[in-house]
C-alpha positions in Angstrom: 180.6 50.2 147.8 177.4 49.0 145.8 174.5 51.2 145.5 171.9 48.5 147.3 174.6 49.3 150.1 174.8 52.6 149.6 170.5 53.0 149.6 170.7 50.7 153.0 173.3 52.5 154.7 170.9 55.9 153.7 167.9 54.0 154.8 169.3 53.9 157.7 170.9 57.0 158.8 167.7 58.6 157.9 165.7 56.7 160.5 168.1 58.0 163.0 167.4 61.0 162.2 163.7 60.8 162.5 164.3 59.0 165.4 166.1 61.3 167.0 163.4 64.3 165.8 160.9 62.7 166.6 162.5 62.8 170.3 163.8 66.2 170.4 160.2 67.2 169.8 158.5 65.5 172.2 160.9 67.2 175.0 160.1 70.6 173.3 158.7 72.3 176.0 156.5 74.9 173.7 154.9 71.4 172.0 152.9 70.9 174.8 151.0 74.1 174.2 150.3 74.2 170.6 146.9 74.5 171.3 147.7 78.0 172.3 146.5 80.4 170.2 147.2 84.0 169.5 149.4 86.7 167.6 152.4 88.2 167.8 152.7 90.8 170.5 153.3 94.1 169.5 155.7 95.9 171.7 154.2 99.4 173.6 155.6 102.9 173.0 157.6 103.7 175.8 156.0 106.2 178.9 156.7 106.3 182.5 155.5 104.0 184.3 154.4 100.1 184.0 151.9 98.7 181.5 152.2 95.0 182.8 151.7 93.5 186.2 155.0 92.7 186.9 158.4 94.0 184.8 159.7 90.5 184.3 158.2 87.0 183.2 156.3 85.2 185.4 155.9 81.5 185.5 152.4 80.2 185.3 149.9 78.2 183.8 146.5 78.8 181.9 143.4 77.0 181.7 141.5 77.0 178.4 137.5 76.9 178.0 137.8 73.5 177.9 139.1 72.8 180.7 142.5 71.9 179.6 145.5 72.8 182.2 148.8 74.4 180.0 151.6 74.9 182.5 155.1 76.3 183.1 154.6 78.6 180.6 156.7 82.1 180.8 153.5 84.2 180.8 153.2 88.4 182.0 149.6 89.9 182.2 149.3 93.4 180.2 147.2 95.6 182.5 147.3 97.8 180.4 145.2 96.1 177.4 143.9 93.1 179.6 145.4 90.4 177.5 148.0 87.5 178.6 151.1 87.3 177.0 153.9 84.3 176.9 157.1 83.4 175.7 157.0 81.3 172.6 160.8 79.5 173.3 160.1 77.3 169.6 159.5 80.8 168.0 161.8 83.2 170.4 158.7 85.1 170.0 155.9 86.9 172.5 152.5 85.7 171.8 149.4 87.6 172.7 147.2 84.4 174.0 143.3 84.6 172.0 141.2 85.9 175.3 138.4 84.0 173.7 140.3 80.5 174.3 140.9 81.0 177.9 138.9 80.9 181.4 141.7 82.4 183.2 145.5 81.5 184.3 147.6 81.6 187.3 151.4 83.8 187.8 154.1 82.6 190.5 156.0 85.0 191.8 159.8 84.4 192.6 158.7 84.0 196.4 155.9 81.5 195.6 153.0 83.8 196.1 150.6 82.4 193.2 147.9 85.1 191.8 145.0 83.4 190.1 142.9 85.8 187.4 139.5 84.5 186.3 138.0 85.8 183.0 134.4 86.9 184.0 131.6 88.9 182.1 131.2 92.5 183.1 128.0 94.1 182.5 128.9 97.7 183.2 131.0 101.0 181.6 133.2 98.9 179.1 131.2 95.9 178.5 132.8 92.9 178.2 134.8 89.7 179.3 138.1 91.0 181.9 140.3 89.2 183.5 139.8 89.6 187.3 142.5 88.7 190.3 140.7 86.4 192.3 141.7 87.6 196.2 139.1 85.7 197.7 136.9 83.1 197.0 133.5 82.1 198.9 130.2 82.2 198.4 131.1 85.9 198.0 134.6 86.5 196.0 136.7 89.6 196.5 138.3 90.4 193.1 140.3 93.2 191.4 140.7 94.6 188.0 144.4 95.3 187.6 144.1 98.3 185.0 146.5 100.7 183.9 145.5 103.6 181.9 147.5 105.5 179.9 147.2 109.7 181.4 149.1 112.9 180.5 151.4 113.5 182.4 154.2 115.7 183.6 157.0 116.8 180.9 159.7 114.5 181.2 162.5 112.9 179.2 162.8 109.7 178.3 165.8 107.3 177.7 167.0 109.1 174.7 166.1 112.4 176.1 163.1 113.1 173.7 160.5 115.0 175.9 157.0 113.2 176.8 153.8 114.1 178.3 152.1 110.6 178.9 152.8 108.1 181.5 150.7 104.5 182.2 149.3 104.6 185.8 147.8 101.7 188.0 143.5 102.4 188.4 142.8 99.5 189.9 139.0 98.9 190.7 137.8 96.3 193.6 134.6 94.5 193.6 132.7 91.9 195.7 131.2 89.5 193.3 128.8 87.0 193.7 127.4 84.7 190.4 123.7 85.2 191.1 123.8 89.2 192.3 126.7 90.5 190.1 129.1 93.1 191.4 129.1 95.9 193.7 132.1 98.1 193.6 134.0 98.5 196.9 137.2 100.7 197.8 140.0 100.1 199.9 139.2 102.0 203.3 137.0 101.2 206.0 134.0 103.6 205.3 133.2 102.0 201.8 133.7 98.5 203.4 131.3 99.1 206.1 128.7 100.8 203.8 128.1 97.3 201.8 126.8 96.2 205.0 123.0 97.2 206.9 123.5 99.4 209.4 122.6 97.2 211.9 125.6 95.0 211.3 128.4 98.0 210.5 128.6 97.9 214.8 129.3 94.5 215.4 131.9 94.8 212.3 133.9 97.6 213.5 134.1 95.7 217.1 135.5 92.5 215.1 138.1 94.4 213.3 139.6 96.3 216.3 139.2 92.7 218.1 141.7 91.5 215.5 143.7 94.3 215.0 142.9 95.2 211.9 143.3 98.6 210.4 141.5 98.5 206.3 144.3 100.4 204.6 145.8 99.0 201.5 145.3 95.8 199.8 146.7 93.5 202.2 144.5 94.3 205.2 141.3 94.8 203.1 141.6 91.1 202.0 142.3 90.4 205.5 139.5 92.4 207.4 137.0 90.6 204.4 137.9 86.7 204.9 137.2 87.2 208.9 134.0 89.4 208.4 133.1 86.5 205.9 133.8 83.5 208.0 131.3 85.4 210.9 128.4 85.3 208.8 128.0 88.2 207.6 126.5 89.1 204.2 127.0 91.9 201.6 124.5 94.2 200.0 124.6 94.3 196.6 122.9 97.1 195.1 122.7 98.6 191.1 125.0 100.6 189.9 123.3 103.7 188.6 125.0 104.3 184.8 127.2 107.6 186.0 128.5 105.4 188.9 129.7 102.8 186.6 131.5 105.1 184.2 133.8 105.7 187.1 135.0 102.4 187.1 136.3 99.8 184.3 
């Protein structure tokens, strides 16, 4: 075989190869999303309890500051710290997405129930940008911090029988938000949903939730009793937080 065949027959086999690299990358799922940016997630010491949202990855999609839409992305929310992690399949890694770069995202459970977080500005104890679960949206939005703290606890051993004292538990924190009056904390029972009412309305409000069988305990029927007392009209009160009150809360 000559060499001028030799260089051809190379020639050639290389552009196959490109070719064919060329194609395998553009099917790469993670090529979509280089934009996303972040670093390498550091695993958490091991406690009781649950430092994530959920124990297993979610699918989901997150939308940067720009605008930009990144989706099926394996992606589980760290209540914990407040940061969104996903599965890098290119790197077999876990990426710790750059808060900055983000305006929120959106999980899927395995039943299809989506939860959409929002990163907003908050203003009180721990000052900052959160990610809030958006649980209902109108001219006023019902929203939740998922946080997890990390308390002492109880002695107990762990896996490998060493003996702890800390375990990560769920302090969530509920809000009715509105853009031009800010938040007003709100718990999960009927007395603190009634008081961000006037007193002149709390009446007719009790009457509509025992006309639509509505008892405000838990999550669920909060977000339920809200949306119908919404669609009648009427509005909360949002009042200032004095500084010891918002200590209590993020």
């Amino acid at each position: 075989m000559t060499t001028k065949l030799l260089k051809t027959l190379l020639l050639f086999l290389v552009l196959i190869f490109a070719q064919n690299a060329r194609s395998q990358e553009i099917q790469s799922p993670d090529l979509k999303f280089n934009k996303i940016k972040g670093v390498r997630f550091m695993p958490y010491l091991y406690y009781r309890g649950l430092p994530f949202l959920s124990n297993e990855w979610q699918s989901g999609k997150i939308e940067f500051t720009t605008g930009e839409i990144a989706d099926s992305l394996n992606l589980v929310y760290s209540s914990f710290k407040d940061e969104l992690i996903y599965y890098n399949k290119t790197l077999s890694a876990q990426i710790m997405i750059d808060k900055a770069s983000l305006n929120g995202f959106w999980l899927t459970e395995k039943n299809g129930t989506t939860h959409q977080f929002r990163k907003q500005y908050y203003n009180g104890f721990s000052e900052g940008d959160h990610f809030f679960e958006v649980l209902s949206s109108g001219e006023t939005d019902l929203l939740v911090y998922r946080k997890v703290e990390l308390n002492t606890s109880i002695l107990y051993k762990d896996e490998k029988g060493a003996l702890k004292n800390m375990a990560y538990d769920p302090s969530y924190q509920y809000y009715f938000y509105s853009p031009k009056k800010g938040y007003t904390f709100v718990r999960l029972n009927k007395n603190s949903l009634l008081s961000k009412f006037n007193k002149q309305n709390q009446k007719p409000i009790k009457k509509l939730l025992r006309k639509n069988s509505i008892s405000v305990n838990g999550e669920e029927n909060f977000v339920r009793a809200w949306k119908i007392i919404e669609k009648e009209g009427f509005k909360v009160l949002f009042q200032e937080d004095s500084p010891q009150t918002q200590k209590k809360q993020l």
